[in-house]
N, C-alpha and C positions, 0 to 999 in steps of 0.2 A: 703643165700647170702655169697660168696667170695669175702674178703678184702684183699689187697697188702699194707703194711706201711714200706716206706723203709725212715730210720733213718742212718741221718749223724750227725754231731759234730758241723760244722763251724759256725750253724745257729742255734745253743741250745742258749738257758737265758743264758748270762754269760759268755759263751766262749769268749775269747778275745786272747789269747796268743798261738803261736806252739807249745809250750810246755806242754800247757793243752792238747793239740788233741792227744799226743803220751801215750800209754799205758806203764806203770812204772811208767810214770813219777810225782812225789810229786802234781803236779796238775790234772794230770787226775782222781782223784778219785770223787772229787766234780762235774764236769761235766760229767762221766759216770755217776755217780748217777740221774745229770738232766736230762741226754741220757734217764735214762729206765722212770724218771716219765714223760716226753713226750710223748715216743714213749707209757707209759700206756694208757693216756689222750685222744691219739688219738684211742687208740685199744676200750676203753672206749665210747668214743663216738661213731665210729662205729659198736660197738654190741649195743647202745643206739638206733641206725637208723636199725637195724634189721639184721646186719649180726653173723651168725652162726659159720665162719672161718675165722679169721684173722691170715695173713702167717705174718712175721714181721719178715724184714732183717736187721743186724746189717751191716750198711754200709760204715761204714768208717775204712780207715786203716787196721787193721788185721783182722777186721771184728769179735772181739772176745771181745767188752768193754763192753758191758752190760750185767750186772745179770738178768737174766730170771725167778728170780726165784719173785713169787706175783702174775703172771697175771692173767687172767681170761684163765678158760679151754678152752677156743675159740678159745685161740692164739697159735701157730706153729712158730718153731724161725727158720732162716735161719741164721747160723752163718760161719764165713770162706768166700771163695770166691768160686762162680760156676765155675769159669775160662772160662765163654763165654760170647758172646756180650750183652749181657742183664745188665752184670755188676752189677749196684747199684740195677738195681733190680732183680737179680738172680732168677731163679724160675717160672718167671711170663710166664702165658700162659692165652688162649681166655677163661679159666672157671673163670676168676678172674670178678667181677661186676664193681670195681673201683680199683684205686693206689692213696694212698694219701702218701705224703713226709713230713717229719719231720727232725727239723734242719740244713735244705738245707741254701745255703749261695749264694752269689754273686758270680758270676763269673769273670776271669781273665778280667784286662781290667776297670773292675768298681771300683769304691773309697768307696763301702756304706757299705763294714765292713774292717777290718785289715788282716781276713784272708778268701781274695775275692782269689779264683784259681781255675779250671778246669781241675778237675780228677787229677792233680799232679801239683807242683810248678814251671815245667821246661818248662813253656810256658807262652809268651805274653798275648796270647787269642785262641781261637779257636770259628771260626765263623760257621755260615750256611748260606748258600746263604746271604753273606754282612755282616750280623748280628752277635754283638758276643753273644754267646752260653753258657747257665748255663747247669751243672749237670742237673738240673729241666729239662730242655727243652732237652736233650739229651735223655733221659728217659722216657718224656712224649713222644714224638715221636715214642721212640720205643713201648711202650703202646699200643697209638694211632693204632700203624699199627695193633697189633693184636686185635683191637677193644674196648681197655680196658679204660676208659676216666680216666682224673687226676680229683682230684676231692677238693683235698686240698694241700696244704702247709703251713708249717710254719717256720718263719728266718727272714733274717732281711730286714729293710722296705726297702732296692733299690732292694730286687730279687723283691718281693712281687709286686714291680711295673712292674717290667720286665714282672711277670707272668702274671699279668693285661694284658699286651701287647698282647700276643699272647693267652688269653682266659679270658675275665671278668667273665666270672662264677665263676672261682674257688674263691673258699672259701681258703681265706690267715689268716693268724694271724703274724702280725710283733712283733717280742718277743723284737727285739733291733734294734739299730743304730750304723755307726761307724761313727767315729770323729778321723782324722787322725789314731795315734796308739790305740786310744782309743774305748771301746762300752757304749754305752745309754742300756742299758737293763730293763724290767720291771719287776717286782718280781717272783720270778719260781712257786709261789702258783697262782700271777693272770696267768702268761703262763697258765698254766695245764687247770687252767677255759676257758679260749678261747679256749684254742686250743680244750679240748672235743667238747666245742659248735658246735666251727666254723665245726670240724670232723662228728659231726652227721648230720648238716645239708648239708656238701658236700656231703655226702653218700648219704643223701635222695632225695638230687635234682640233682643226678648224671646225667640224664637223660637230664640235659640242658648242662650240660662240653660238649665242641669238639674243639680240636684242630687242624685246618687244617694243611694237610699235604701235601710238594710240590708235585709235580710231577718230578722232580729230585731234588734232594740235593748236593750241591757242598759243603764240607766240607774244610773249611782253617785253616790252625796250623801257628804261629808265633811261632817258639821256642825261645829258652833263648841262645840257642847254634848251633852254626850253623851245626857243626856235626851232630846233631839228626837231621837235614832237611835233609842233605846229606845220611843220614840212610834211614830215611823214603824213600827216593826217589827212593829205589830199591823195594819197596812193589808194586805190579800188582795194573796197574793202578792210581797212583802218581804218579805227574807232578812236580818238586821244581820250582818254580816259584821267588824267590829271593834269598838271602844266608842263610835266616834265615825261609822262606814261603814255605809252600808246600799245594798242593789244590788235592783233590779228589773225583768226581763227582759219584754218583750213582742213582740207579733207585729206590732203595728199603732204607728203614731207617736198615734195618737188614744187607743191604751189605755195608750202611756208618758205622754204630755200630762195623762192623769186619775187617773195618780199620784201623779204631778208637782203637779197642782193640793191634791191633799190631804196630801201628806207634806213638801213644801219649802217 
């Protein structure tokens, strides 16, 4: 069995600050370090539920924060950036069983951590058909199309609801909470014990995860700047629809993702 684990920052034990998520920086060392025991926890539990290869993407930012070095032979690192629409989950194709995500965060638009944003800080929100749109669901989508189900996540408790939304199966584990500037977190030793659990048991009952997928996708950007609408607006096929909105409708989640990649 083939596992996909793709690991972010915003939704680790602990993270609470910008300046923990930036590498160099005096704080990043303690939350890379909760970066690799996670994303182990999860790698853990899914060779616990019986997979043989787990690929494991470091997904945030340079894509270069975590030590790989401990894991079980199982695991294959994805580090740096593929530079294609696949993005946070670089790599992934139809031989993969499941994709489980770790340290994913709230999305632009939400209040339930301090560092809620989508794919980068210079936007309002970014929705799909109405909805606004997490990393998670950007990704499970693209999954989805190649047949790949989500099967877990972990982060903090408003995505974790979000995820509910659009797939009660998945098996979540909420590490923390935000409170204005602030996170609720629970200890990184009980993290690691959920998050394996919750991680074996997604894998085992993958077979119930499905995420409907539309039959078009209208993707919308609220920028921070009105400039970058009026940029996007020369990309084939965007519409700017206010001084700060632009919309872009597709048939496939692979020709929204290659929008996406060039205009946000």
């Amino acid at each position: 069995m083939k596992v996909y684990i793709s690991v972010d920052v915003e939704g680790l034990t602990g993270s609470t600050s910008w300046e923990s998520t930036n590498l160099g920086n005096l704080e990043h060392g303690a939350v890379a370090e909760q970066m690799k025991r996670e994303a182990m926890a999860a790698a853990l539990g899914a060779i616990d539920a019986g997979a043989d290869e787990v690929y494991i993407k470091d997904a945030h930012d340079s894509g270069r924060n975590m030590d790989i070095t401990g894991f079980p032979k199982q695991c294959r690192f994805i580090r740096d950036w593929t530079n294609s629409p696949d993005s946070m989950i670089g790599g992934i194709d139809k031989s993969f069983d499941a994709v489980l995500f770790v340290g994913y965060h709230s999305p632009a638009g939400f209040d339930g951590n301090p560092l809620s944003h989508t794919m980068n800080r210079g936007n309002n929100y970014v929705k799909f058909n109405g909805e606004l749109c997490s990393e998670f669901l950007m990704h499970a989508f693209y999954a989805a199309e190649l047949g790949v189900p989500s099967v877990f996540l972990s982060g903090d408790r408003a995505l974790c609801s979000h995820v509910h939304h659009w797939d009660p199966q998945i098996r979540t584990v909420a590490v923390k909470e935000g409170l204005g500037e602030a996170t609720i977190s629970i200890t990184p030793e009980e993290a690691c014990e959920r998050i394996r659990q919750a991680a074996r048991e997604g894998v085992e009952n993958r077979a119930s995860c499905h995420i409907q997928l539309p039959e078009t996708l209208t993707m919308e950007i609220s920028f921070k700047d009105h400039y970058r609408a009026h940029r996007a607006s020369y990309y084939p096929g965007v519409k700017q629809t206010g001084p700060y909105t632009v919309e872009f409708t597709g048939h496939s989640v692979h020709e929204v993702a290659t929008a996406r990649m060039f205009i946000l």
